[in-house]
C-alpha positions in Angstrom: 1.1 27.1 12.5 3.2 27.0 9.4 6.7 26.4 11.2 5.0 23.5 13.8 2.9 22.0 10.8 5.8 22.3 8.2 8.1 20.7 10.7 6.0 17.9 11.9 4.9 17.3 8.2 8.7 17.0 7.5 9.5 15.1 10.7 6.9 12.4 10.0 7.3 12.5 5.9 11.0 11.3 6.7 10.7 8.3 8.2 8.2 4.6 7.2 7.0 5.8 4.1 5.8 2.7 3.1 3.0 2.8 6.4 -0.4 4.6 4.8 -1.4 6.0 7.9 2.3 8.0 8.7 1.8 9.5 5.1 -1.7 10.5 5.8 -0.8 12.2 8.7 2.4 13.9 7.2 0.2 15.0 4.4 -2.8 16.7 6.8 0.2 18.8 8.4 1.7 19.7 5.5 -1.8 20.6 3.9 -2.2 22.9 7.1 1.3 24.4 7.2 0.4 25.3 3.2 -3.2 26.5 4.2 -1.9 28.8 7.0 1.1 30.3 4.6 -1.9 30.6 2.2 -4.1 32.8 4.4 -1.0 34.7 5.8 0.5 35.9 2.3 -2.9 36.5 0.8 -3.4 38.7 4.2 -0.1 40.7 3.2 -0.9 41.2 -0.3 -4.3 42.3 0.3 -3.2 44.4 2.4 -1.3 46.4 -0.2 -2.8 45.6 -3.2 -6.5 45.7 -2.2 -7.4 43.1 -4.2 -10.4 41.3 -3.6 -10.2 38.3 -5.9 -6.9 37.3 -4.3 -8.8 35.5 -1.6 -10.6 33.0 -3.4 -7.9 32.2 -5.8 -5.5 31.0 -3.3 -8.6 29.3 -1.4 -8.9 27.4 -5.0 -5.2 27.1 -5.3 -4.9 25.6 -1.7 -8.1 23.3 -2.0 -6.2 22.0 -5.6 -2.9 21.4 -3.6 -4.6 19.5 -1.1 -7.1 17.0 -3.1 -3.8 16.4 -5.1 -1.7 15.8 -2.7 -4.5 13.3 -0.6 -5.6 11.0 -3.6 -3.1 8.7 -3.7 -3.6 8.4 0.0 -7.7 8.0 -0.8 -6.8 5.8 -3.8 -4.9 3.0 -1.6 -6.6 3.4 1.3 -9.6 2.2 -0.6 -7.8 -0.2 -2.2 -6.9 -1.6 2.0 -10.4 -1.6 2.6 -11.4 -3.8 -0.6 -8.6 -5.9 0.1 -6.6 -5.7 -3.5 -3.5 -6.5 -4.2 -1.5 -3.8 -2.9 0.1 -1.6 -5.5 3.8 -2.4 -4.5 3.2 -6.4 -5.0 3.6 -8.0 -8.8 1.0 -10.9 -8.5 2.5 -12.7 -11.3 5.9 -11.9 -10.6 4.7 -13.7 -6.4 2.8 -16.5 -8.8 5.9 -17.1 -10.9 7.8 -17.4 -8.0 6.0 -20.6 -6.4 5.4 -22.1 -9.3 9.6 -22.4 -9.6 9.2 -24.0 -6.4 11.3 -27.4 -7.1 8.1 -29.8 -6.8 5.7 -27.3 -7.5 3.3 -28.4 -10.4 0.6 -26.1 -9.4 -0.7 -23.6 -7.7 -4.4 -21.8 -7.4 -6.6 -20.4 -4.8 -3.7 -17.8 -5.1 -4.7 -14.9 -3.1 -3.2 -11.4 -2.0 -3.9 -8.6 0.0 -2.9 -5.7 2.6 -3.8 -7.2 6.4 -2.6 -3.6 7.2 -1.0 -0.2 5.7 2.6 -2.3 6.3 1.6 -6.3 6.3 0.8 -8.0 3.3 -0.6 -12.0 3.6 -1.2 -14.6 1.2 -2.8 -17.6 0.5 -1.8 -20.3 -2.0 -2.4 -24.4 -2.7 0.6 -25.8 -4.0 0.1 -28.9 -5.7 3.2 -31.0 -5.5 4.7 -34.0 -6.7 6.4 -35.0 -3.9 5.3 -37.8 -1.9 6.7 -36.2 1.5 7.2 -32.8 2.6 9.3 -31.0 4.6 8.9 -28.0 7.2 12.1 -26.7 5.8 10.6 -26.2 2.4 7.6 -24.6 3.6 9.6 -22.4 6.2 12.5 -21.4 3.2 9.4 -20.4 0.8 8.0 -18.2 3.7 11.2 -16.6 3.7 11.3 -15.7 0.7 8.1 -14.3 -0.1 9.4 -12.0 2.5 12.5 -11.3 1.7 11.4 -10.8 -2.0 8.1 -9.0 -2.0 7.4 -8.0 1.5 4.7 -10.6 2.2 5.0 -11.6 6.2 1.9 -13.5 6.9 1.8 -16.3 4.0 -0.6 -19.1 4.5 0.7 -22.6 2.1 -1.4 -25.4 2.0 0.2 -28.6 0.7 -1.7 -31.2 -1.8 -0.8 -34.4 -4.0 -2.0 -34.0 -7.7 -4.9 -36.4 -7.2 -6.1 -34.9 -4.9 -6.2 -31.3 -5.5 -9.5 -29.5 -5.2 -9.3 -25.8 -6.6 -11.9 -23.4 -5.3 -13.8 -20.4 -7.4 -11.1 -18.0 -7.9 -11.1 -15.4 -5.6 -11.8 -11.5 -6.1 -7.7 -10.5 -6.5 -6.5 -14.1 -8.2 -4.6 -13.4 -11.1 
């Protein structure tokens, strides 16, 4: 159990970090590889010691390792099912970003949030000053929120200063 689990744990923990569910599932092996040395030195020592308390120690000493090693897992995959802002994103830094959009003069219903433990999407109104628009634009700005801050699934919707209606912020606006 401790070589498969300590090898799977490492096998997994080496490769898409960045996916929630790979790390949850590297950290649950590595938990049981560190739960099955636990009981397997604390059997040895016993053993030849004879000494009674050793047990529950390491039983508190593995339970510690694990809750720490699991709440940043917890932590974001709560944060996934309240659909916030994931930890990696800068909303102002995304924010700043389209409001240097040449033509920009505005932007709200700005919105952010993990689709998955690897997709991000988001939702803006840009307000514009120009009096046309071009796919290109919209396409090169969808680019770049990917390129820049990981965001694949953006959702732009285009509208003329007059005629700009802003909804109730949102529960992650900025």
């Amino acid at each position: 159990g401790i070589v498969v689990n300590g090898l799977s744990a490492w096998l997994l923990g080496r490769g898409r970090r960045d996916d929630l569910n790979v790390r949850a599932a590297a950290s649950h092996l590595a938990a049981d590889a560190a739960v099955s040395l636990g009981v397997v030195l604390t059997g040895v020592a016993l053993v030849f010691t004879r000494w009674s308390w050793l047990d529950p120690v390491v039983s508190l000493l593995v339970s510690a390792l694990i809750v720490g090693s699991t709440w940043g897992i917890l932590r974001e995959s709560l944060d996934l099912a309240m659909d916030a802002v994931p930890g990696r994103i800068d909303p102002a830094a995304v924010r700043a970003y389209l409001e240097a959009v040449p033509g920009v003069v505005d932007v709200h219903d700005f919105h952010i949030w993990a689709m998955s433990t690897t997709e991000i999407a988001l939702t803006a109104h840009l307000v514009t000053d120009r009096a046309t628009l071009d796919d290109d634009l919209t396409a090169r700005i969808a680019h770049d929120l990917s390129e820049r801050f990981g965001i694949v699934h953006p959702t732009i919707q285009w509208e003329s200063p007059g005629r700009a209606q802003p909804c109730q912020q949102g529960r992650n606006a900025p």
